[in-house]
Structure formats: C-alpha cells, structure tokens
Biopython code that builds the backbone (N, CA, C, O; Angstrom):
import numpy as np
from Bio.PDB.StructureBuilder import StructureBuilder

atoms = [
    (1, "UNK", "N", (101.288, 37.012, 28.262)),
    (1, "UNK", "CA", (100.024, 37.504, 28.737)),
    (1, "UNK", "C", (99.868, 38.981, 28.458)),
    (1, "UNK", "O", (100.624, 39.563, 27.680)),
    (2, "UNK", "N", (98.859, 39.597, 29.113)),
    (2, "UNK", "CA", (98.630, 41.171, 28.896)),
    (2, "UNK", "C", (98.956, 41.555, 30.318)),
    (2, "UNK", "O", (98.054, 42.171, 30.886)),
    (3, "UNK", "N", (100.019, 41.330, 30.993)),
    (3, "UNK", "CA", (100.527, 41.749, 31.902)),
    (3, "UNK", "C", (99.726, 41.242, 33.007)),
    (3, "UNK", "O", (100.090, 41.749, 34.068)),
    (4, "UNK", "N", (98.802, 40.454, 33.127)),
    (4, "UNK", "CA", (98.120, 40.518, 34.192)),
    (4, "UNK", "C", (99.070, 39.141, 35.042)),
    (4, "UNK", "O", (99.007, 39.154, 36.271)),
    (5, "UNK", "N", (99.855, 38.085, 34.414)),
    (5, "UNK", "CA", (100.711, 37.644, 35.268)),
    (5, "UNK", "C", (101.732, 38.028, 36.025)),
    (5, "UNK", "O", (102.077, 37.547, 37.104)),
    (6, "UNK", "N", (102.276, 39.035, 35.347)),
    (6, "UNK", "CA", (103.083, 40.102, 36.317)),
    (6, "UNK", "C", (103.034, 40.238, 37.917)),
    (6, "UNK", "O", (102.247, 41.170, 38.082)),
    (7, "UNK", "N", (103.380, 39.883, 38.946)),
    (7, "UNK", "CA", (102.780, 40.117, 40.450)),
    (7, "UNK", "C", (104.546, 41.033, 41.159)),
    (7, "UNK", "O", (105.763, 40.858, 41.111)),
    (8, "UNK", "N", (103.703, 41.835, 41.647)),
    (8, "UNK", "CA", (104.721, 42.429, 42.376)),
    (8, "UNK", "C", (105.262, 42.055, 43.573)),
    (8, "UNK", "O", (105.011, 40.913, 43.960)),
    (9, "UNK", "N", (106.014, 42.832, 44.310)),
    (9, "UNK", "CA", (106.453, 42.386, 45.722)),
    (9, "UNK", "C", (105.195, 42.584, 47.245)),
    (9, "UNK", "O", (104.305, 43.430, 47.343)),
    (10, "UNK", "N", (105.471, 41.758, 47.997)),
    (10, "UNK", "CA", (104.359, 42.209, 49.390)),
    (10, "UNK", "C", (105.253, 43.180, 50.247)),
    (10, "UNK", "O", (106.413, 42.880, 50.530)),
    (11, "UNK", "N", (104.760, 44.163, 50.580)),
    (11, "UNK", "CA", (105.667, 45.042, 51.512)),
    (11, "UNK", "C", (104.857, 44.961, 52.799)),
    (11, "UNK", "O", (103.626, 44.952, 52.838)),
    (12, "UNK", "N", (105.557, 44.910, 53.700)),
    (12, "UNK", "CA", (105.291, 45.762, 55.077)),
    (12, "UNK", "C", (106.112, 46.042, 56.140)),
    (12, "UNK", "O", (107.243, 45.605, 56.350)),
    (13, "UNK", "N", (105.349, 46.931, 56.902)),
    (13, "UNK", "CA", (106.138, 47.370, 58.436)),
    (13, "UNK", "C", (105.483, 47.422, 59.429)),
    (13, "UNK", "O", (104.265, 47.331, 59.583)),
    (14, "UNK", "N", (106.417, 47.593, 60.243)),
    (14, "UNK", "CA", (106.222, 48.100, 61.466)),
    (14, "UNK", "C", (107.119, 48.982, 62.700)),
    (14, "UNK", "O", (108.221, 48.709, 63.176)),
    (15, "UNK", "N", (106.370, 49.912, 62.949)),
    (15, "UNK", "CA", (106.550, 51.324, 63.261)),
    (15, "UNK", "C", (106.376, 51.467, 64.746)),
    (15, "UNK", "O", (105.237, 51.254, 65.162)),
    (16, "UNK", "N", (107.293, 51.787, 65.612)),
    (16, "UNK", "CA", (107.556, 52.398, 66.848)),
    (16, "UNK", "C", (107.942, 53.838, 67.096)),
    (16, "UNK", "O", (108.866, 54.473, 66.589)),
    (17, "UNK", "N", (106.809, 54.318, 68.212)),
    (17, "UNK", "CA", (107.034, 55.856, 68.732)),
    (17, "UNK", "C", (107.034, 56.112, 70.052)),
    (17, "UNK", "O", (106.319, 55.533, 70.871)),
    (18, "UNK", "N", (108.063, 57.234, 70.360)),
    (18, "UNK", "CA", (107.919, 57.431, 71.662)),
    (18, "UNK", "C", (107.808, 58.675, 71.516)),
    (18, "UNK", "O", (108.127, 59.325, 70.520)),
    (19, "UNK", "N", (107.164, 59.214, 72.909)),
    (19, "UNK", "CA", (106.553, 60.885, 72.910)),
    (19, "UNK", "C", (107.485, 61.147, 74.371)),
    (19, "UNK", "O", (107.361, 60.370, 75.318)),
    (20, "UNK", "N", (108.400, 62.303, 74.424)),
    (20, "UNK", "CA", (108.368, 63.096, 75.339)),
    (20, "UNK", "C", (108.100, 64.422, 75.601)),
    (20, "UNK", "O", (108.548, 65.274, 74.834)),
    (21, "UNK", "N", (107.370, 64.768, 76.665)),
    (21, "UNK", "CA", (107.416, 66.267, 76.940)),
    (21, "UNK", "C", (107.894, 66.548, 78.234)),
    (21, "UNK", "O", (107.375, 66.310, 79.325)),
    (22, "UNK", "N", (108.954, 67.085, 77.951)),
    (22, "UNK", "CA", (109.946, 67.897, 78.892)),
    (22, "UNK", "C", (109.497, 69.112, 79.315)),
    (22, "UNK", "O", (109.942, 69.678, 80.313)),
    (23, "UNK", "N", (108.745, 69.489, 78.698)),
    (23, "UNK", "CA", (107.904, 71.037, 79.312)),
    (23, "UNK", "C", (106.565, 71.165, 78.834)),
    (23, "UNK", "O", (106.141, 70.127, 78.325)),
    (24, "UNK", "N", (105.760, 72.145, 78.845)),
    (24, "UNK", "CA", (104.080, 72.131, 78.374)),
    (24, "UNK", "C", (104.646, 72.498, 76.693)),
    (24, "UNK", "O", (103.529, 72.581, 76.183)),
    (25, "UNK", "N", (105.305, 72.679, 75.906)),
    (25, "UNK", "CA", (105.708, 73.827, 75.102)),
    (25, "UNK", "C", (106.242, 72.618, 73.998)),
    (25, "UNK", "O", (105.760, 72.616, 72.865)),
    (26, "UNK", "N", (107.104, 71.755, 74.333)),
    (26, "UNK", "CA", (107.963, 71.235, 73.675)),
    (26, "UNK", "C", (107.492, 69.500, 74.046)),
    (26, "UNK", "O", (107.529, 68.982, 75.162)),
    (27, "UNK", "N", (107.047, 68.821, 72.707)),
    (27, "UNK", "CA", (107.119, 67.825, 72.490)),
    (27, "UNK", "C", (109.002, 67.004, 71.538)),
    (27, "UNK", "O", (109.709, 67.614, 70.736)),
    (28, "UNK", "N", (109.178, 65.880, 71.954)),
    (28, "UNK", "CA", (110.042, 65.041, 71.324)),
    (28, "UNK", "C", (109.754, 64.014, 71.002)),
    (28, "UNK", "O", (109.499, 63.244, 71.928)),
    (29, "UNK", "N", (109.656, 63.531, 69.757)),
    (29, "UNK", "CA", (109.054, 62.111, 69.221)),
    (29, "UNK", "C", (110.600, 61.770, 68.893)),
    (29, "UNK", "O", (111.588, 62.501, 68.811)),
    (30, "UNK", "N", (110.393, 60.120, 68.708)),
    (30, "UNK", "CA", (111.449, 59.228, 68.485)),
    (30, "UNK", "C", (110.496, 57.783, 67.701)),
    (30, "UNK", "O", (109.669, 57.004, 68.175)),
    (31, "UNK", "N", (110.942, 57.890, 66.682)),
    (31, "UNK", "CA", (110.115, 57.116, 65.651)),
    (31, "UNK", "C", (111.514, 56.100, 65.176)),
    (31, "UNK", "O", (112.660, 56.406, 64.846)),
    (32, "UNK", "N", (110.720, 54.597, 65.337)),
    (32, "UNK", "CA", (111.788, 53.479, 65.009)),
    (32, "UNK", "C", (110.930, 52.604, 63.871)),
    (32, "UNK", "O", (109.860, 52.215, 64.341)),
    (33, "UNK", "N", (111.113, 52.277, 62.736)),
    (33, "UNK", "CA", (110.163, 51.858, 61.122)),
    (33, "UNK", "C", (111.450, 50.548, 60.554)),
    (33, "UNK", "O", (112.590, 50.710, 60.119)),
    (34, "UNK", "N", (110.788, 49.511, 60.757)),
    (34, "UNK", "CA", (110.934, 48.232, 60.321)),
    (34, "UNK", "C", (110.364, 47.997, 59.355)),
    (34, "UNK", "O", (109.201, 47.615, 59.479)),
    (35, "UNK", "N", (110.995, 48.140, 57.881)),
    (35, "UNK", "CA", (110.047, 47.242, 56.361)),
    (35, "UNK", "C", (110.298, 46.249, 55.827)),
    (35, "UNK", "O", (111.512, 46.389, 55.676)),
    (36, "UNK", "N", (110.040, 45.254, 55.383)),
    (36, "UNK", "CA", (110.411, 44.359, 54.471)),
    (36, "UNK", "C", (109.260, 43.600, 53.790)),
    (36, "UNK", "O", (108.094, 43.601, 54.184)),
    (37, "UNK", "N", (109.834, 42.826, 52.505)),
    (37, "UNK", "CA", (109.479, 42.837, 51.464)),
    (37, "UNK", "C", (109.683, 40.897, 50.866)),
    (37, "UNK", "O", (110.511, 40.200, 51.452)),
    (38, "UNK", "N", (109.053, 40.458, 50.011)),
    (38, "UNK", "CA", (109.034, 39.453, 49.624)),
    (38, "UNK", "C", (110.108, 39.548, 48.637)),
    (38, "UNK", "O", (110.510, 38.485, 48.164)),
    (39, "UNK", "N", (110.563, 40.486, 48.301)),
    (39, "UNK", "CA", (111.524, 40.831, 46.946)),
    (39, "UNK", "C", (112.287, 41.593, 47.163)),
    (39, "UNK", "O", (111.808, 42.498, 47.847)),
    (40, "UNK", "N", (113.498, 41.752, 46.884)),
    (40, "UNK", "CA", (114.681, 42.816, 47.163)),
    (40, "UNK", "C", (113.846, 43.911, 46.448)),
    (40, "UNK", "O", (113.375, 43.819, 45.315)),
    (41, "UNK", "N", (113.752, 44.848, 47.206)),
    (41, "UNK", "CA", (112.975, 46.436, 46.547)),
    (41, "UNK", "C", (113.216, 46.994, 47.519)),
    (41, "UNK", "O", (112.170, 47.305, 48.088)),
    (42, "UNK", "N", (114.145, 47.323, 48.077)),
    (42, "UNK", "CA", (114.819, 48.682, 49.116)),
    (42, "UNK", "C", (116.355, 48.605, 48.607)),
    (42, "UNK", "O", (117.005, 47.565, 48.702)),
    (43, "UNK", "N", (116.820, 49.678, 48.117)),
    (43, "UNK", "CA", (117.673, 50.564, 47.623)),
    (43, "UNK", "C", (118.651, 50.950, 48.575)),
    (43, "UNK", "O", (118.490, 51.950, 49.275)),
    (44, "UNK", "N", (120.028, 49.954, 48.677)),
    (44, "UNK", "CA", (120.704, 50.607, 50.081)),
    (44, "UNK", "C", (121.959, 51.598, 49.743)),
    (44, "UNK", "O", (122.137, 51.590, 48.525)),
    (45, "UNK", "N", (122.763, 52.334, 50.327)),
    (45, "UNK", "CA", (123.518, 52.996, 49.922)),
    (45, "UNK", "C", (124.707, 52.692, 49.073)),
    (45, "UNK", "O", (125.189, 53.585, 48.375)),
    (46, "UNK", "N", (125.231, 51.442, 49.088)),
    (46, "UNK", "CA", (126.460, 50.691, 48.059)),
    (46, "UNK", "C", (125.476, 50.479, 46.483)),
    (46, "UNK", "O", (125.851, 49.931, 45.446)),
    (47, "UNK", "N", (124.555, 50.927, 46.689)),
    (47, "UNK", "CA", (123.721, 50.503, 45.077)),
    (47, "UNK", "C", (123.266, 49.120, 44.829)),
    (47, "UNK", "O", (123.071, 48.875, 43.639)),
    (48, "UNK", "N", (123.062, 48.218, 45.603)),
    (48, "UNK", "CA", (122.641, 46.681, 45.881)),
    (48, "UNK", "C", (121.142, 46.892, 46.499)),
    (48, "UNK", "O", (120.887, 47.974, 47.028)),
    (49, "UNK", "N", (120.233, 45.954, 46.442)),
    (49, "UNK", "CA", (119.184, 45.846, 47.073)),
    (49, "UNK", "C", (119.193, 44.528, 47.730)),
    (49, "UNK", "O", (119.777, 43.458, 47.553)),
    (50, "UNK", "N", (117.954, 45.211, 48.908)),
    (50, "UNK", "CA", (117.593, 44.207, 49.991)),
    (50, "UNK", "C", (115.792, 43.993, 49.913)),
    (50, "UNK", "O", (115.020, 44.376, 49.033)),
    (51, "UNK", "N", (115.561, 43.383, 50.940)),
    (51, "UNK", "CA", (114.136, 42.871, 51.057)),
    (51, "UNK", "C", (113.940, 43.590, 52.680)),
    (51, "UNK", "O", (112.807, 43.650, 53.156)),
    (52, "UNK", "N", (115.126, 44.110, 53.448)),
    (52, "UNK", "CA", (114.582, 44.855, 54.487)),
    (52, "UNK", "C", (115.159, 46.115, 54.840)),
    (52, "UNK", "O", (116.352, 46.319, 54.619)),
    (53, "UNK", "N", (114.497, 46.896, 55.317)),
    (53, "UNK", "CA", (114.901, 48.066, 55.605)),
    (53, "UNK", "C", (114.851, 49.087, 56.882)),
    (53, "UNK", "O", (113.725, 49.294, 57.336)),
    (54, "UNK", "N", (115.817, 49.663, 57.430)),
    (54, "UNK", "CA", (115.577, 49.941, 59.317)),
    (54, "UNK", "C", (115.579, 51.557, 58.862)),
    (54, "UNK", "O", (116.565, 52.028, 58.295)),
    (55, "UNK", "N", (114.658, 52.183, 59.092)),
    (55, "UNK", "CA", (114.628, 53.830, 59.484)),
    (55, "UNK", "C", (114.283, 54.043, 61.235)),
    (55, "UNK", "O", (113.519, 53.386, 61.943)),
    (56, "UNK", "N", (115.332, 55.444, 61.660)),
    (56, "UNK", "CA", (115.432, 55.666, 63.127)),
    (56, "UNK", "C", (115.201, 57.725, 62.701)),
    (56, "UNK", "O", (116.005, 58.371, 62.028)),
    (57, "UNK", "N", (113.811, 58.332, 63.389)),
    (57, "UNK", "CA", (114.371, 59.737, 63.186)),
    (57, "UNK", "C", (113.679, 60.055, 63.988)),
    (57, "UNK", "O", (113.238, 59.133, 64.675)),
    (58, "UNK", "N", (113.298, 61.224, 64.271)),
    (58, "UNK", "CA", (113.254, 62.265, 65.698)),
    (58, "UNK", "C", (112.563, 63.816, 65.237)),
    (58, "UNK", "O", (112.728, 64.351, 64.141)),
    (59, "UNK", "N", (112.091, 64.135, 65.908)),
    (59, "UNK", "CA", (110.967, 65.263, 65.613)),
    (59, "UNK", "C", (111.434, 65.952, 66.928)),
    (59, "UNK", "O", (111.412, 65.200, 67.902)),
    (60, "UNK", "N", (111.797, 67.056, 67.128)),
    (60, "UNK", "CA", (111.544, 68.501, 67.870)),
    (60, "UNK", "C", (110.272, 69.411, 67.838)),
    (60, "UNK", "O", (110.176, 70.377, 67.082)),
    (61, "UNK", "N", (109.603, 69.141, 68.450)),
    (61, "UNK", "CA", (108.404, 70.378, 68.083)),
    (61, "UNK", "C", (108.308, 71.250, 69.079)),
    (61, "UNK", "O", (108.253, 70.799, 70.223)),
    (62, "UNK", "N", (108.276, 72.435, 68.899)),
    (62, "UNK", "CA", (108.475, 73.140, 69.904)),
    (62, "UNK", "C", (107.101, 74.310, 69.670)),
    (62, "UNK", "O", (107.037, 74.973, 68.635)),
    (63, "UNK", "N", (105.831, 74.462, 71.019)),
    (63, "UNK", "CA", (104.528, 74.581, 70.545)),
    (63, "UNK", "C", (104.397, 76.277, 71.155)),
    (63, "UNK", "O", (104.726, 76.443, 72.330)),
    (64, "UNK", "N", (103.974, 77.361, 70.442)),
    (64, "UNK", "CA", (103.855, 78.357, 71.301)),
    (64, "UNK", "C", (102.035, 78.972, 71.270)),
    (64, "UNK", "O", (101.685, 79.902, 71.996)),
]
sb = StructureBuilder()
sb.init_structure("model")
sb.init_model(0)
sb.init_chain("A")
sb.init_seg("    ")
for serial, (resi, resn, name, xyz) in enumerate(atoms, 1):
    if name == "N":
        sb.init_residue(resn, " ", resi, " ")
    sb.init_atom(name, np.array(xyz, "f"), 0.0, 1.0, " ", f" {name:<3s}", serial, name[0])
structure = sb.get_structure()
C-alpha cells in the first residue's frame, strides 16, 4: 500500500493528584500516571519493551 495500512498503537492513561498545603506559602503535589498501550511502546530500563507503564513524582512549590 502507500502506507495508509500501517496502524499504530492506542495509548492511554490515567493520572492521580494530590494537593497539600502545609502553610499559605507552600503547596505539595503528589502525581501517580498509569499508561498503557495496545502494543509494547514503553521503553523500560533493561532495554525490552512493555505495553504498560507506572510514573510516581512530586512537586515542591514554594509561593512568595
């Protein structure tokens, strides 16, 4: 064909946040991100792929 049979992978997620403020000044987020995929297309650290993927990270903001 002219590429138009070609179909890629379906991705999606879903994303959890939590907010604290410990003072008027200082926010803390805590962000939890669930992806996956119809097709191995996430890249894990041994050099193998998967179809899912877990990110966990955290934000300090501190507001003046």
């Amino acid at each position: 064909g002219l590429g138009f049979d070609c179909k890629g992978a379906t991705r999606q997620d879903v994303t959890l946040d939590l907010l604290f403020y410990p003072t008027q000044q200082i926010t803390v987020k805590v962000e939890y991100r669930h992806d996956w995929a119809t097709q191995q297309v996430f890249l894990r650290s041994d050099g193998s792929y998967s179809r899912n993927n877990d990110l966990l990270g955290a934000q300090f903001i501190y507001s003046f």
